[in-house]
N, C-alpha and C positions, 0 to 999 in steps of 0.2 A: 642521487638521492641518498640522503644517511640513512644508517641503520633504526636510529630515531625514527625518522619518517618511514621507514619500510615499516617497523613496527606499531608504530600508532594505525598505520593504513592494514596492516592485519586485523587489529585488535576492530577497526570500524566493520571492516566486513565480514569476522565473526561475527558482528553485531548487527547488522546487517542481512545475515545469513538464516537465522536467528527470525527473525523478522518475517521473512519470506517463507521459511518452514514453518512457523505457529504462529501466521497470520490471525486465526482465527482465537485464539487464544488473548489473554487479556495480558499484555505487554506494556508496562512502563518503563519509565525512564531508568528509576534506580535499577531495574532487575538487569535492562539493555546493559545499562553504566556498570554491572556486576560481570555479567559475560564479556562486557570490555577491558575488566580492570582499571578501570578508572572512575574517579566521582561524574556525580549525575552534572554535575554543569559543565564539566571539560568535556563528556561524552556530547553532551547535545553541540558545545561551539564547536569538539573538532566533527562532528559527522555532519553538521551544517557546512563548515568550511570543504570538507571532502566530499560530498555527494550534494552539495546545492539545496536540500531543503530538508527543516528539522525530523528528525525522528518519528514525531507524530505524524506530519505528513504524507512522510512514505512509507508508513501504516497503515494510515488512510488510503491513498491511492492504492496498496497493494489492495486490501479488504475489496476496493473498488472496480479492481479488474478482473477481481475472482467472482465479483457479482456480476459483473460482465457478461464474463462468460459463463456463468450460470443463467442469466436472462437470455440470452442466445441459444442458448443451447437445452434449455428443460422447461417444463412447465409449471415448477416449481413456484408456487405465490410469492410474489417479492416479501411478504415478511418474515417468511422462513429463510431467504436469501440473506436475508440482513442479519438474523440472528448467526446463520452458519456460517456468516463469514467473520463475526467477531464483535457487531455492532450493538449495540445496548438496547438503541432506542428505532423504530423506523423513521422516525421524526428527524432525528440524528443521522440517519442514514441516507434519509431523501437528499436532505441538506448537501451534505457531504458529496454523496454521487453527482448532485446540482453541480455543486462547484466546480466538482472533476471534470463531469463528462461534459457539460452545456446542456443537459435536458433530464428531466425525472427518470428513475426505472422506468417507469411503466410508458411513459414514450420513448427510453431508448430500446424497451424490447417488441413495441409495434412497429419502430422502423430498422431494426436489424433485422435480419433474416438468415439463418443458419446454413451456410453454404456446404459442396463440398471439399470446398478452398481446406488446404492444410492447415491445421492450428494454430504452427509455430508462424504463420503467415497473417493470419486472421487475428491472432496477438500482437504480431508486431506491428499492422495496419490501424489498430483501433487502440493502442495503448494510449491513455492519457498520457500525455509529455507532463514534464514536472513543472510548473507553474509556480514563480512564486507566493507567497501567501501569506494572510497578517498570523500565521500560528506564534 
């Protein structure tokens, strides 16, 4: 691998990173494309080319596994879930979790059930796979 491609593959997972730390927070492209050093359209083709699906996406999904495991694990009313995890609208967020998971919040937290399975287990068991998508 060049030094090129080492470095563009930093600059995504700083971006990346980013991502995963302030999910919850209101993240676009230009800001990602800023912590990346590079413009917002290079940012989006190479983080699609390198991680398989657009920025937004894996926004999304991440928002979605944190409600996840919010649903699982609290009693918390899914519309506070939706706002704490970074989402605008619950309407937007039903949708979204829809696509992700295959079933609404509120039937995927009548059929999970909060084990004493370890986290790091019960995360990797039930993470959405990345699908692709019309974003």
């Amino acid at each position: 691998m060049s030094r090129a491609a080492e470095e563009i593959n930093r600059r995504m997972l700083r971006a990346r990173d980013a991502m995963d730390r302030d999910y919850a927070r209101p993240l676009d492209v230009p800001a990602l494309a800023r912590i990346a050093h590079v413009s917002a359209a290079h940012f989006t083709r190479t983080f699609r080319a390198t991680f398989g699906e657009t920025p937004h996406r894996y926004l999304q999904r991440r928002r979605v596994e944190r409600a996840m495991f919010l649903l699982r694990e609290t009693d918390r009313g899914v519309t506070d879930i939706c706002f704490d995890v970074g989402f605008g609208s619950p309407g937007t967020f039903s949708r979204t979790f829809r696509d992700i998971v295959g079933r609404s919040p509120r039937a995927y937290r009548k059929e999970a059930v909060a084990t004493g399975v370890p986290t790091c287990f019960t995360m990797a068991w039930t993470r959405p796979s990345a699908r692709p998508s019309a974003d």
